[in-house]
C-alpha positions in Angstrom: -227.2 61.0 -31.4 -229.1 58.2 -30.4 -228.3 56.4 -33.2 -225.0 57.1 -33.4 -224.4 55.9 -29.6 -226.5 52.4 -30.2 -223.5 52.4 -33.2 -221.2 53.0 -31.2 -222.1 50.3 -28.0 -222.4 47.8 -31.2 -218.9 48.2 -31.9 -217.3 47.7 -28.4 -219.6 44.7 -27.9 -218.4 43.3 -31.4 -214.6 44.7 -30.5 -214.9 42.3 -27.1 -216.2 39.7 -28.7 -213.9 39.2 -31.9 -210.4 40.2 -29.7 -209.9 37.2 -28.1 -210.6 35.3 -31.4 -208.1 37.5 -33.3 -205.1 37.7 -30.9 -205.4 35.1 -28.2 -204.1 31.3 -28.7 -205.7 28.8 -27.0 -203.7 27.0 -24.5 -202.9 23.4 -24.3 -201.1 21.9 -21.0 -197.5 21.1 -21.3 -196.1 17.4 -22.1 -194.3 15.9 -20.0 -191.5 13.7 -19.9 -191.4 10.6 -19.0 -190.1 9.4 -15.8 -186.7 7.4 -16.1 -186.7 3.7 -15.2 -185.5 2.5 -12.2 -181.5 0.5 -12.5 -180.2 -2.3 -10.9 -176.7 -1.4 -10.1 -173.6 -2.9 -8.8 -171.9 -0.1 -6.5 -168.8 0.5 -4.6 -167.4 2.6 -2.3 -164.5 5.4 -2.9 -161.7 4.1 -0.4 -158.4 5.8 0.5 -155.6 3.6 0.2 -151.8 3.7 0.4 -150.8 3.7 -3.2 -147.7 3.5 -4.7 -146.5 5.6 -7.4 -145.1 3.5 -9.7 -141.7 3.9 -12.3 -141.4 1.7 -15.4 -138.1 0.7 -16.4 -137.8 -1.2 -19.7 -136.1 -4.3 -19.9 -135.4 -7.7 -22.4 -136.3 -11.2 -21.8 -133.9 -13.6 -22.0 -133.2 -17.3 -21.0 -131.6 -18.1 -17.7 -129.6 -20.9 -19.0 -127.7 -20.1 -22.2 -124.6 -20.3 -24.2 -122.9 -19.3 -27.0 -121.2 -22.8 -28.5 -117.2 -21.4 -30.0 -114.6 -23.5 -31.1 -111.4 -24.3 -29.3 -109.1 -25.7 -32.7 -108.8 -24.6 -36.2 -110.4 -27.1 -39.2 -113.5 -27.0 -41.5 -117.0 -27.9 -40.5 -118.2 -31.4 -41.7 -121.1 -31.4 -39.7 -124.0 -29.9 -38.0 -127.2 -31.8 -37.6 -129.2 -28.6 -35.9 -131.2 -25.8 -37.5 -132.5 -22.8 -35.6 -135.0 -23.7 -33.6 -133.9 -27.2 -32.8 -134.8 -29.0 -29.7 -131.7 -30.8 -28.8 -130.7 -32.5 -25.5 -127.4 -32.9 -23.6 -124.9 -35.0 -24.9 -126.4 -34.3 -28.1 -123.7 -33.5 -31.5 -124.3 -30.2 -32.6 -120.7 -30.0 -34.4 -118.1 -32.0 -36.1 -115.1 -30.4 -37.0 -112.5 -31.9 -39.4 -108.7 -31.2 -38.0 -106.4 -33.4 -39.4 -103.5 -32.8 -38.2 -105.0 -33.0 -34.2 -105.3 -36.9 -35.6 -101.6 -36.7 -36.7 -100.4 -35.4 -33.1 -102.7 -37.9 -31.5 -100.9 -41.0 -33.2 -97.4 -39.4 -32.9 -98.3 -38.8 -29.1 -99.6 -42.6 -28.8 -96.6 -43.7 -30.5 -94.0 -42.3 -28.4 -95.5 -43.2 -25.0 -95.5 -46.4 -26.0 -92.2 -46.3 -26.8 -91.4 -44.8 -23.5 -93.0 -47.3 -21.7 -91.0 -49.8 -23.9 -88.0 -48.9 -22.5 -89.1 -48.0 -19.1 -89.9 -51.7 -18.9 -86.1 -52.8 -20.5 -84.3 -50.6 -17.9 -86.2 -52.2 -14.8 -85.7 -55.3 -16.0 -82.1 -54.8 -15.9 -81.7 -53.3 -13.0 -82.7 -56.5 -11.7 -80.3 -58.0 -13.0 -78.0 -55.6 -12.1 -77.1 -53.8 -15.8 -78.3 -50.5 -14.8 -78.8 -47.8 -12.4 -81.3 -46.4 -10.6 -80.7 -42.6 -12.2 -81.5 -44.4 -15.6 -85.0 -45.5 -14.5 -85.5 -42.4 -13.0 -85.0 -40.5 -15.9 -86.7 -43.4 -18.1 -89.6 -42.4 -15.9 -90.2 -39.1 -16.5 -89.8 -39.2 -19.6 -93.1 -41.7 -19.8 -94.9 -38.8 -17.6 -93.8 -36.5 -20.1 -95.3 -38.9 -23.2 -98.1 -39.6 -21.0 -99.2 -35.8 -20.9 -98.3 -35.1 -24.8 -100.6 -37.7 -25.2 -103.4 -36.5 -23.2 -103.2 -33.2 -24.7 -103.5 -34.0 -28.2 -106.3 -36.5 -26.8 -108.0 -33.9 -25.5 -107.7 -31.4 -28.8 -109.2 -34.2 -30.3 -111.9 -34.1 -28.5 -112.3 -30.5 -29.2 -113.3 -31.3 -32.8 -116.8 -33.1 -31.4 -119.3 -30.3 -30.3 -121.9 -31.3 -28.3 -125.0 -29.8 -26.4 -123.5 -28.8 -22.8 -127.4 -28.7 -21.8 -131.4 -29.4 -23.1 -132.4 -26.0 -25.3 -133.3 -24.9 -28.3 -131.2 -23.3 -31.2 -131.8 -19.7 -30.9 -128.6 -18.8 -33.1 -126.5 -20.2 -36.2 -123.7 -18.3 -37.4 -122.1 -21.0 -39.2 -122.7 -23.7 -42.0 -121.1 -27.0 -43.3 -118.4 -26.3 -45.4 -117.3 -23.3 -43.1 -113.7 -22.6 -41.7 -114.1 -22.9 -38.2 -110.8 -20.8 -35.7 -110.2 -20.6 -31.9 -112.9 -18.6 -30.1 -115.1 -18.1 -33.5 -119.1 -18.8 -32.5 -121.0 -21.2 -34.1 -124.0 -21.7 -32.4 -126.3 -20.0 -29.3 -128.6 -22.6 -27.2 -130.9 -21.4 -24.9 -133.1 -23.2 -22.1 -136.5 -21.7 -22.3 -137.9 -22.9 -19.6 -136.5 -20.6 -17.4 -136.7 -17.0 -18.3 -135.7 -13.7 -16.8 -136.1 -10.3 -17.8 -133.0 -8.4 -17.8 -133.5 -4.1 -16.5 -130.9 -1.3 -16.4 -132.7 0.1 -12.7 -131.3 3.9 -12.2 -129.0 4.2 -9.0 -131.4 6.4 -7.2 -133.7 3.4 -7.0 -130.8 0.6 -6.8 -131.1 0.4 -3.1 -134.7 -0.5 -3.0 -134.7 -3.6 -4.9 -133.4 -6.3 -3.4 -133.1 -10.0 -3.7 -136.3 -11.9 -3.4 -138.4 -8.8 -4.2 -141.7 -9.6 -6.2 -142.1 -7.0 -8.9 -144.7 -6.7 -11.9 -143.9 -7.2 -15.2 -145.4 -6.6 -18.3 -144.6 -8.4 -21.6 -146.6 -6.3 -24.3 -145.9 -9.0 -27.1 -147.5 -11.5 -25.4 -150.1 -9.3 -23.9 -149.4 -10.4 -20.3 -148.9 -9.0 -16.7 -146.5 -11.3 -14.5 -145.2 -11.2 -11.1 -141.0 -12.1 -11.2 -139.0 -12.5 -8.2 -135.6 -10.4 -8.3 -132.4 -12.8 -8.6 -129.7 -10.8 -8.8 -128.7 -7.6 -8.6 -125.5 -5.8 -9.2 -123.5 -4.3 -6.3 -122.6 -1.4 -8.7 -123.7 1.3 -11.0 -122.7 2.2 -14.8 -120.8 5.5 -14.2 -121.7 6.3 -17.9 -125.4 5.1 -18.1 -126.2 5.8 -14.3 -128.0 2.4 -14.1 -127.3 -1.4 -12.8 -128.2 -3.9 -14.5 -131.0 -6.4 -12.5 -132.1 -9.7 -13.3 -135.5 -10.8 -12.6 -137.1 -14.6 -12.5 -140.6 -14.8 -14.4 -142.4 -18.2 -14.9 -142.0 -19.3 -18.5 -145.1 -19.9 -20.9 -145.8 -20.6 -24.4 -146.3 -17.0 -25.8 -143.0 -15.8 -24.0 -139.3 -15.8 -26.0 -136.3 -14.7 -25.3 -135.5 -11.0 -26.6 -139.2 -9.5 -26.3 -139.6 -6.3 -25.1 -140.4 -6.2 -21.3 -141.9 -3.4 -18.7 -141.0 -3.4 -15.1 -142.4 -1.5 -12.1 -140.9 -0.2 -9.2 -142.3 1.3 -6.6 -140.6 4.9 -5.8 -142.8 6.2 -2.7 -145.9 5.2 -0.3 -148.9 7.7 -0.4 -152.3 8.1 0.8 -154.7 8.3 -2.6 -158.4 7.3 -3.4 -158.9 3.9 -5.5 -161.6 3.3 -7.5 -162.6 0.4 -10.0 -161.8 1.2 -13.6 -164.8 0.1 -14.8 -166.6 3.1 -12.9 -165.1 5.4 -15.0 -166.3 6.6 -18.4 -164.7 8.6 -20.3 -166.0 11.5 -22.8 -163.5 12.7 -24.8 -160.7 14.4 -22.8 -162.9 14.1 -19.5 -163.4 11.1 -17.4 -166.7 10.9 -15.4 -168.7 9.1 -12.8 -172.1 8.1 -11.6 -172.5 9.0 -8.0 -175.3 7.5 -5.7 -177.3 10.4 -3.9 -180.7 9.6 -2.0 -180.6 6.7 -4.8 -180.3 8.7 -7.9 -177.4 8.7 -10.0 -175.8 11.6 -10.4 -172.9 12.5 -13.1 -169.9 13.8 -11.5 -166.5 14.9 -13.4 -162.9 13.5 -12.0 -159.9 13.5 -12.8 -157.9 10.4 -12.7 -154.4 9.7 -12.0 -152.0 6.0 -13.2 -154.3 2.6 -13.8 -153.2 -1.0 -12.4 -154.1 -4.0 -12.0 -158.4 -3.0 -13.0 -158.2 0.1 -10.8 -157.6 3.8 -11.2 -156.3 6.6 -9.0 -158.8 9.5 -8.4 -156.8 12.6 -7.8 -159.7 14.9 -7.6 -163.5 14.9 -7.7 -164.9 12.4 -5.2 -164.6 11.9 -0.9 -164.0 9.1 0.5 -167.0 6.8 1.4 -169.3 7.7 -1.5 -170.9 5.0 -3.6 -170.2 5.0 -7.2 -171.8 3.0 -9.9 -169.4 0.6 -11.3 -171.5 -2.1 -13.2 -173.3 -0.5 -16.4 -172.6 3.0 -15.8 -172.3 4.0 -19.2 -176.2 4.1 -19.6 -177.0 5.6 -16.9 -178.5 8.8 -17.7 -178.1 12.0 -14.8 -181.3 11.8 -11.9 -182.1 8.0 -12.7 -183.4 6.1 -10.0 -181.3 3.3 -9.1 -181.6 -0.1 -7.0 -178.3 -0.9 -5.0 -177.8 -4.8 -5.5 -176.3 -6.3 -2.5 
């Protein structure tokens, strides 16, 4: 019994001692993370504004001063010193038609007023001398007037066969080529002045009445990558019953990337409202959600919004921040959530 007890202490003792070898771990402390660096941030305050909301209405560029060159008589092209793209200047020849017959009329015309005028000279000489009447030289008379005019008319279809620039331009359009048979009214040619431009907008009649002359509107040329300011010039006093629409014409200042016929955006404004502004540059956006870094007790903080139309570098917050906070606008794309930031004034 004794021995069996001594045995039996033995084994508890040796039980105690092994267990926490056996089954217990020993514990290390924790690692911790590193504390995030402080920023220098640029920030800005959320600010309710009156916004507009904004339409876009497409609309074509086009040269304020241009024309489309026709002919006025019949007769075969002998010349035309312009290609497309030709920088010509008034006065200059841009084409010489070949009529003759116009020639024919003009000597015939020439020769008979002169003949006129022959004997309107004969029959006042003798009525001088008493060997004719007044009525004679009357009728003498108008019949110079009526050479006088013949002549002047084929004159002046003679002229019609010289073609020349009615302004300074450029050749936008050539629809015809030496050799060719040119007839009344037929186009030849399309000059433009590009140094004035307009942009040319159907506007829909419900927002007709709000544009008016003088307004300053944007407009957007996506060709040239640009975002101009045009002045409305003219406006028309009444709507396409078909299309709905009026057609508007709007002044924007020319430059080297622009030509006539690009593709153009304008935007009217359609109502005033109250709406929170931010810069776009404070936003950054993950996939389909657009987020923010907001200042709190000088930590950034990453807050989801959602964002309503862009212009001019800033963006419409429909939802997700108050008025007055400060939001990180410079670098906020590595800023990570709880960072300590420094505001720079």
């Amino acid at each position: 019994m004794k021995w069996n007890t001594m045995m039996t202490g033995a084994l508890l003792l040796g039980g105690i001692a092994v267990f926490p070898g056996c089954n217990g771990q020993e514990e290390h402390p924790k690692d911790e993370a590193l504390p995030l660096p402080t920023v220098t941030v640029t920030v800005e305050e959320v600010s309710e504004e009156i916004a507009r909301s904004r339409i876009e209405v497409v609309g074509t560029v086009e040269a304020v001063q241009r024309a489309s060159i026709s002919s006025r008589v019949a007769g075969q092209i002998v010349e035309m010193p312009v290609v497309l793209g030709s920088q010509v200047k008034a006065g200059d020849l841009l084409v010489k038609i070949s009529a003759g017959e116009i020639s024919a009329k003009v000597l015939q015309a020439e020769a008979q007023l002169s003949q006129a005028r022959r004997n309107l000279a004969r029959e006042n000489k003798l009525q001088k001398e008493g060997a004719s009447t007044q009525e004679t030289v009357n009728s003498l008379q108008d019949v110079t007037r009526i050479a006088e005019a013949a002549y002047k008319e084929a004159k002046t279809m003679l002229d019609y066969t010289t073609i020349t620039a009615p302004f300074s331009g450029t050749i936008t359009r050539k629809m015809t080529n030496v050799g060719d048979l040119a007839s009344p009214g037929m186009g030849l040619l399309q000059i433009e002045n590009s140094e004035e431009l307009q942009v040319l907008a159907q506007i829909p009649e419900a927002l007709l009445l709000k544009v008016s002359l003088g307004d300053s509107l944007p407009v957007q040329i996506p060709a040239a990558a640009l975002v101009l300011v045009g002045e409305v010039a003219e406006v028309a006093p009444a709507a396409d019953p078909v299309s709905r629409t009026a057609p508007v014409k709007i002044k924007i200042p020319a430059g080297p990337d622009l030509r006539a016929g690009q593709f153009a955006r304008v935007t009217l404004a359609s109502s005033d409202e109250l709406t929170l502004v931010l810069s776009e540059s404070a936003v950054i956006k993950k996939g389909q959600m657009d987020l923010v870094f907001v200042v709190e007790d000088t930590l950034a903080r990453l807050r989801l919004v959602r964002t309503g139309v862009s212009y001019d570098g800033e963006v419409e917050i429909l939802s997700g921040l108050e008025p007055g906070e400060l939001i990180v606008i410079d670098g906020a794309d590595k800023l990570q959530d709880g960072q300590p930031l420094t505001i720079e004034k």
